[in-house]
N, C-alpha and C positions, 0 to 999 in steps of 0.2 A: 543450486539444483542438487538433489540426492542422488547420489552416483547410484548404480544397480550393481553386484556382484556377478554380474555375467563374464564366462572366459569362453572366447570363442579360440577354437583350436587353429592353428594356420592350415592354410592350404596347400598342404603341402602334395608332393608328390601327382601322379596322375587321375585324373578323374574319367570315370567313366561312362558315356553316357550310352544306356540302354533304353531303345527304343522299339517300342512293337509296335510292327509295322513299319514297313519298308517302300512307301505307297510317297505322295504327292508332296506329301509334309514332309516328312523324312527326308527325302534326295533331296529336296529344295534346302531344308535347313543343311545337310551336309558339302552341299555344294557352294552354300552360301558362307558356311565356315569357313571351307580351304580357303575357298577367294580372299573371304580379309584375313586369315593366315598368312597370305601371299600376296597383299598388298594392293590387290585387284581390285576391291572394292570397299566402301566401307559399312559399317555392320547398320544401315538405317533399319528403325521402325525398335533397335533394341536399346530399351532402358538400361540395362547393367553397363552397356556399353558408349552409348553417346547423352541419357538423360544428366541431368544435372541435380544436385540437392542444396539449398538455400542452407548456412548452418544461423545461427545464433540469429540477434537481430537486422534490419536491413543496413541498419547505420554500420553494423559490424562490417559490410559489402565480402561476405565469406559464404561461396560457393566453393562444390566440388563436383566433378564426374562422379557416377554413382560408382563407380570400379576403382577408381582411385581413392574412395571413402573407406568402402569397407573391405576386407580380404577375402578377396573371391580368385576363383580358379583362374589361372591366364589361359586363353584360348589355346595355347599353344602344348598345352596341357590335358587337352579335352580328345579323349580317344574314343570313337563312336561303335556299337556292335545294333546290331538287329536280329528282330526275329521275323518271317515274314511269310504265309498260308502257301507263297510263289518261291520260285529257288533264282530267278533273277537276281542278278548282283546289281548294285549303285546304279551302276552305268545305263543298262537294260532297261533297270526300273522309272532311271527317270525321264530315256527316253519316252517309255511308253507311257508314261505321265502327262508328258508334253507341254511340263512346264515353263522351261526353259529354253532358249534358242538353242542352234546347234553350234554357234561356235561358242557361246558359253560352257555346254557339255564339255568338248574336245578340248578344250581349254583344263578343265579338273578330271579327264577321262582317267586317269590311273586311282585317286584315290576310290571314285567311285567304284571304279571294278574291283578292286581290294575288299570294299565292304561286300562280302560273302552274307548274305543273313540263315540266322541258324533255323531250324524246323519250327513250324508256329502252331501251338496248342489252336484247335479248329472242331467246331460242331456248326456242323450247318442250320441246326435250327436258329440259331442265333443272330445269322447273317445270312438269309437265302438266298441273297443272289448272287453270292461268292460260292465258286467253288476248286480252293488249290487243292493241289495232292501234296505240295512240299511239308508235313504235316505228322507232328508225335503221333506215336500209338501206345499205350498203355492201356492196364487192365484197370486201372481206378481211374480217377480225377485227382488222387493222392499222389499217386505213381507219375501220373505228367508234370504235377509241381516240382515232383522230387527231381525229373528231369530239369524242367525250369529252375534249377537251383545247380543242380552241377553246369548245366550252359554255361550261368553267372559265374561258378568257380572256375572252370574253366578258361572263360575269357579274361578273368581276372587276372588267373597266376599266369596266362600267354602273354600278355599286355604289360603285366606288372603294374597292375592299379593299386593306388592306393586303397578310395575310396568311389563307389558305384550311385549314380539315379537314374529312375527307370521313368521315362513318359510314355504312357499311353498315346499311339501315332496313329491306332489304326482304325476301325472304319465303327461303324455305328449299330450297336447290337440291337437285339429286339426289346421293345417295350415291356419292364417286369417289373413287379412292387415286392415289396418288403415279406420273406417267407418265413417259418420258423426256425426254419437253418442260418439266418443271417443274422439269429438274435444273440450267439455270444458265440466265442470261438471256441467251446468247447463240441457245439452244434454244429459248428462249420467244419469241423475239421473228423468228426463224424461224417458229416453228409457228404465231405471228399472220397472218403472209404467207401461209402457203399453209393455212389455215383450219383449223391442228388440231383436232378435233370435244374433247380432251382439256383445252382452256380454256374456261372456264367465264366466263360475262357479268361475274360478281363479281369474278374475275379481270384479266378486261378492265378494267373500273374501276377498280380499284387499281394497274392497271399507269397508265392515264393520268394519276390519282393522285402517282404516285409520280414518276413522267418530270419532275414539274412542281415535288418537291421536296414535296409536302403531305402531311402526317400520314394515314395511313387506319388506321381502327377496326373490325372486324369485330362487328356485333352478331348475326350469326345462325352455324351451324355448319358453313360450308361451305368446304370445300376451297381458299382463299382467298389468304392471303396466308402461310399456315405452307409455301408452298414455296420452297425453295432460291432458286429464280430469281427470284421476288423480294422475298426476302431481301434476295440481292445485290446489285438496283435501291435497294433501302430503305438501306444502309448507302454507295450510291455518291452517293446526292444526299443524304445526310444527314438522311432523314425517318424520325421513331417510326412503327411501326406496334403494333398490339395486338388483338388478340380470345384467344376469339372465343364466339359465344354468349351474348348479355346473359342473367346473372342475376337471375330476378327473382320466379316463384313456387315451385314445387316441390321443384328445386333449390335455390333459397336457404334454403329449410327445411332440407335434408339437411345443407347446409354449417354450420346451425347445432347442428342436433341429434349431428351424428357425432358431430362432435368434443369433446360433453360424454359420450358413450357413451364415445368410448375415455380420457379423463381421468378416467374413473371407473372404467376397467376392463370395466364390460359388456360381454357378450357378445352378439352379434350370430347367429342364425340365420337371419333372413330380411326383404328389406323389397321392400312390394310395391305398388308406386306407379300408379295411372293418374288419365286429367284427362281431365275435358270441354270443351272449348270453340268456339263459332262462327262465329270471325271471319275473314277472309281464310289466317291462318296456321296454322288448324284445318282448314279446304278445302286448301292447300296439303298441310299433313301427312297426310291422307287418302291421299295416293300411297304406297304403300310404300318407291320408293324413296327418296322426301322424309323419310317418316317415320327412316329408316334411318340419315340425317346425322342426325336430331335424336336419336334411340337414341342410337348410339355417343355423343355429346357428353354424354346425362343419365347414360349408365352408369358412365363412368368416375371421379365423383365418391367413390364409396364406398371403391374400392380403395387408390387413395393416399390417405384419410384415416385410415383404418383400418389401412392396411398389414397385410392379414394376412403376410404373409413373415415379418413381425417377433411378430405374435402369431398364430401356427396353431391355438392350442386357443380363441381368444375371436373369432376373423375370418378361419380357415380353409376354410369348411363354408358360405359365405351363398348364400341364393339368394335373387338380386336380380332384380327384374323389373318394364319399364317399360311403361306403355299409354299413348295418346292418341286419345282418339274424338270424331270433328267429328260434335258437335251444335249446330246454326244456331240452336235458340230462347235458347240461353245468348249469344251473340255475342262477345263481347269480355272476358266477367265468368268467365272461366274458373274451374271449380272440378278442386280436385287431392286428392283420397284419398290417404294413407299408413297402410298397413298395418306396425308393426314388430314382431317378434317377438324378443326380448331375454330373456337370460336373466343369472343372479347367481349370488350364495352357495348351492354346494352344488349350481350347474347350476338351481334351480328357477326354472320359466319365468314371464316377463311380456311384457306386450303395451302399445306406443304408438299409439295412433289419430291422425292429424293432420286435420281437414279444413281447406284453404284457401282460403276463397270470396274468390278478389281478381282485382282487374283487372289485365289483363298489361301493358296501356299505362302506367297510371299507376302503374306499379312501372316500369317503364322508359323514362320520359321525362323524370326526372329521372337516370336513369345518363347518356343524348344527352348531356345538358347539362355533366354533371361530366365526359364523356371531353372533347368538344369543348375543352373550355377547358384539362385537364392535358396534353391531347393538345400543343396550340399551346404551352402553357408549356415542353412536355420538345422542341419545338421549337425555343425561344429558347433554353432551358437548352444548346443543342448536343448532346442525344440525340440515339442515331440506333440506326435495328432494333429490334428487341423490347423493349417493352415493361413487362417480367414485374412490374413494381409496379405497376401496372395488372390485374394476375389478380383483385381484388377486383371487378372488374364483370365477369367472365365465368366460366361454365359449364367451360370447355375452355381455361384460360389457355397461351397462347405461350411458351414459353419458351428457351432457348437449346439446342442436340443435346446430349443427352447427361442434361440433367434431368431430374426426374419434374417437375408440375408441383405446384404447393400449393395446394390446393383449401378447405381451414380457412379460415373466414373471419375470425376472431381474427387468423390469423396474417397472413394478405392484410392486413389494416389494419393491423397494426403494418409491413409491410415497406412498404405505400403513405405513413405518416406520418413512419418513419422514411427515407425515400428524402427527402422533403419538409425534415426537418429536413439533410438531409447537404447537400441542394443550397444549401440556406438560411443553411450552417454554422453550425448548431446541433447540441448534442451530444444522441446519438444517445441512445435510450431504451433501454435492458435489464430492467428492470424488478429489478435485483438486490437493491439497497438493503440490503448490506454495512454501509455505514458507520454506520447509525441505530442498532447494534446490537452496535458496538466498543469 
């Protein structure tokens, strides 16, 4: 095998991880940190930390933990800040989240009340049904970046960070398409100066982000960092970026179920999905046009795994349809109904039921963890822009013009493990196994 000149830099020193939003995701994943810091529990549902990676062939019988593979941050390492619209600390927050038991809380109650989160860039058209005061003022959108940029220094040189990744934690902006301002960074950084209403706070973050060189991750669905301008920011200072959308109930059902429909052939007539849930991001999607980024991001799953183009008589004809209804007495414990309507041999019809009674935090405060840390490795690595072996943690994966994206979740893991062994110069998996049989 051809080795690659790749040098990934060690990881050395502290990492730090910046997250905006200080909401459901947030406290969960920080509370879930301390605990396996402290021995309390152990890190389930995260790849960098319990998945495993196959190397060479099987006869070789060579496995490794993914964190024992490659050089990634030790937990022990990972120092967390926030930004957040509310001036509640950790603790408060994730009370009123309700994500967690109470003797769980009281259990990590100091760090959580440590994490202090700093003032959070906030326009209310963007998210109507929120409304903090803890919240920058400035005279531009340029001016609040630049605040967003000293925060980062800031907390850097209080901390003594090495190295900084920032994920998007926070709640679900309003539905926007591609403006002239988003077409190159020379545009966007104009239309910060004279307050274009067409940039978006998320936006704004990941520009200050990026100015500084640090990895940003998109965990929710908003119009973000898939634009051109900056792109071009992301590949001129040399930082991955990735979203967008954390995967983590309903969807990640779909991603699992398609794609044994179509490896089997079934046929697909109709699937018909809605969820309840009460927690700050079910109030959020309650706005229609909140709901509307979060639409678009669940719809598009079926299509490219299915590809009807390629199959018109099995995935020509579907009708897909999404719901989400904010009910408060559920909170946080979201449930998601799927309805499928499948048919087989001879067209005769069948039906899949799914119910998902899960919680949306703790399905995604272990992905925080595993982007944070691939995030800074494909850093050292000398990545730079899109991330697309990273599509395994999200909904609407980034990928370069001209793609479709991969939405299979099979296939997501084999391109995230095999990116892992390429970087690692390890040889690459096919799964063909020719030779057993020569």
């Amino acid at each position: 095998m051809e080795k690659n000149s790749i040098n990934i830099n060690p990881a050395d020193g502290k990492l730090g991880v910046l997250l905006v939003g200080l909401g459901a995701i947030s406290t969960t994943f920080v509370a879930g940190l301390e605990s396996i810091k402290n021995g309390i529990t152990k890190p389930i549902g995260s790849l960098t930390q319990m998945g495993t990676i196959r190397l060479g062939k099987r006869t070789d019988k060579r496995s490794s933990i993914v964190k024992d593979f490659i050089p990634l941050s030790k937990l022990s390492d990972l120092v967390v800040g926030a930004w957040d619209i509310f001036p509640d600390n950790g603790y408060e927050a994730a009370k009123k989240a309700g994500v967690l038991n109470p003797e769980d809380l009281n259990a990590l109650k100091e760090p959580l009340i440590n994490l202090e989160p700093m003032q959070g860039v906030f326009d209310k058209n963007w998210v109507k049904r929120l409304d903090g005061k803890h919240v920058k003022s400035g005279t531009t959108k340029k001016d609040l970046a630049n605040q967003l940029i000293e925060d980062i220094k800031r907390f850097e040189d209080k901390n003594k960070i090495s190295r900084s990744v920032m994920i998007w934690c926070a709640s679900t902006e309003a539905f926007s398409t591609l403006s002239p301002t988003h077409q190159s960074l020379e545009a966007f950084e104009k239309g910060l100066e004279t307050n274009d209403t067409s940039i978006a706070p998320s936006q704004i973050y990941a520009y200050a982000a990026l100015k500084l060189g640090i990895p940003f991750a998109n965990g929710a669905p908003n119009l973000t960092v898939d634009i051109p301008a900056l792109q071009e920011l992301a590949v001129a200072t040399r930082s991955p970026i990735a979203g967008k959308d954390f995967k983590t109930g309903q969807t990640l059902m779909k991603t699992i179920v398609a794609p044994g429909l179509r490896s089997r052939l079934l046929g697909l007539s109709g699937w018909f999905s809605t969820n309840i849930l009460g927690n700050r991001d079910g109030e959020v999607l309650d706005d229609p046009a909140s709901f509307k980024t979060k639409e678009e991001s669940k719809l598009s799953v079926l299509e490219t795994i299915l590809q009807p183009n390629l199959n018109p008589d099995l995935y020509g004809n579907i009708y897909h349809k999404v719901r989400i209804n904010y009910y408060p007495p559920r909170k946080d414990n979201k449930e998601g109904w799927d309805n499928i309507d499948i048919f087989g041999w001879m067209g005769y019809p069948m039906q899949i039921k799914i119910d998902f009674l899960c919680r949306d935090s703790i399905l995604a405060a272990p992905l925080v963890l595993d982007l944070a840390l691939f995030m800074d490795f494909a850093k050292r690595a000398g990545l730079k822009g899109i991330q697309e072996w990273l599509s395994f943690y999200f909904k609407s994966p980034l990928v370069a013009q001209g793609l479709y994206p991969e939405h299979n979740l099979f296939i997501q893991e084999m391109k995230l493990k095999n990116t892992l062994r390429y970087l690692m110069n390890e040889e690459q998996i096919t799964h063909l196994g020719m030779e057993y049989y020569t």
